[in-house]
N, C-alpha and C positions, 0 to 999 in steps of 0.2 A: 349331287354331282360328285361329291368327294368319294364316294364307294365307287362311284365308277372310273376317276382316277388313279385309285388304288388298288381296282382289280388289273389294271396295265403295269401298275408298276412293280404289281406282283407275278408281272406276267401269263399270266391266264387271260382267256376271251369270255364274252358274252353271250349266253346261250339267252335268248327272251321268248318270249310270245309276242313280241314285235309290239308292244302299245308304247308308241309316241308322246304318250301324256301319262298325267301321274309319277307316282315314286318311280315306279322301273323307268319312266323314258328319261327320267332325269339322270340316274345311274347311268343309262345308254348311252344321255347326252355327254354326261362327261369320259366313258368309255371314249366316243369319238373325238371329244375337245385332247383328252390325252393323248392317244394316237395321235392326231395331228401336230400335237407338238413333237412326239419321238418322230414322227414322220421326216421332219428337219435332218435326224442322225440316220438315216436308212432305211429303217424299219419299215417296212412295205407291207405286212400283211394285215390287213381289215382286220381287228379284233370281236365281231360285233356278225352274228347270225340272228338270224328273227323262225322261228319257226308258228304255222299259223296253218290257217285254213283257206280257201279261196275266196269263203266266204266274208272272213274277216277280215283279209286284205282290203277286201274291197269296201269296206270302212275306214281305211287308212287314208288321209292325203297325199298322193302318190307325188306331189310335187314336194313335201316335207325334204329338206336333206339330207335327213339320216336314216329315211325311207330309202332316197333314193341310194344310198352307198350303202348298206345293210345285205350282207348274201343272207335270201329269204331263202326257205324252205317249205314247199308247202306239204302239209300231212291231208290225208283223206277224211279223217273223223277227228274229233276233239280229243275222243282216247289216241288215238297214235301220235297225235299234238303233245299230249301228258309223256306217252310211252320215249318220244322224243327228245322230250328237256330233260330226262332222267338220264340222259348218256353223259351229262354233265359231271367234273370232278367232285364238284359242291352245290348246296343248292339254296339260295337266299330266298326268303317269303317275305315279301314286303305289307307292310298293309292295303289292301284292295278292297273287292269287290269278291261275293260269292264265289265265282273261279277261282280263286285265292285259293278260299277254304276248301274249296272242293279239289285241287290239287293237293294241299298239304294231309289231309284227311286219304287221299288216295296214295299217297306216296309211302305215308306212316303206315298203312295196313299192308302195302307191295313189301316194306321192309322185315314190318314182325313178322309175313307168313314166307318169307324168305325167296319171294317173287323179283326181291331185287335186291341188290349187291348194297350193303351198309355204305354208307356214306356222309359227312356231314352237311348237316342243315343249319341253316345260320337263319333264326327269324329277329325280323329287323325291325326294333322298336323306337320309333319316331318318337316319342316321348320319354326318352332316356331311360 
């Protein structure tokens, strides 16, 4: 939860694939526990987009709350899901599930063959 307090108060938002559980939704969660505290001083705009499939929504708990205040985005295929979260400044790989790896693995080859604009990656090791 502290990466996602301190992506706020670095001022940047949350680009995700929207999972509620796990490493990201913890980061998500406290994306939205920060926000809500700046929210006290003004600060009105959502920091926190979910981008996904219609399919994988609908494995979502649509009652969650950080479902439900999250601007989704739906993509049509899994690649425009990836093509998607790469519009991002930076891009954190947390540890996961083979979509994990199979993003990072696709984002790494879009960068060497110059398919996509350098950017930093930050991978995030839960074990110091």
């Amino acid at each position: 939860m502290q990466t996602g307090k301190t992506i706020v108060q670095m001022g940047f938002k949350l680009d995700f694939g929207l999972s509620n559980t796990g490493i990201m939704g913890a980061v998500a969660r406290g994306v939205m526990d920060a926000w809500n505290e700046k929210q006290q001083c003004g600060d009105r705009k959502f920091p926190i987009q979910g981008i996904t499939t219609e399919e994988y929504f609908k494995l979502y708990d649509s009652e969650d709350t950080m479902i439900k205040h999250i601007n989704v985005i739906f993509a049509k295929t899994l690649e425009e899901r990836k093509q998607r979260l790469l519009d991002a400044d930076f891009v954190v790989f947390a540890p996961g599930g083979v979509g994990t790896l199979d993003e990072l693995a696709y984002d790494c080859v879009a960068m060497q063959d110059g398919l996509l604009e350098k950017k930093p990656f930050i991978l995030y090791n839960v074990c110091g």
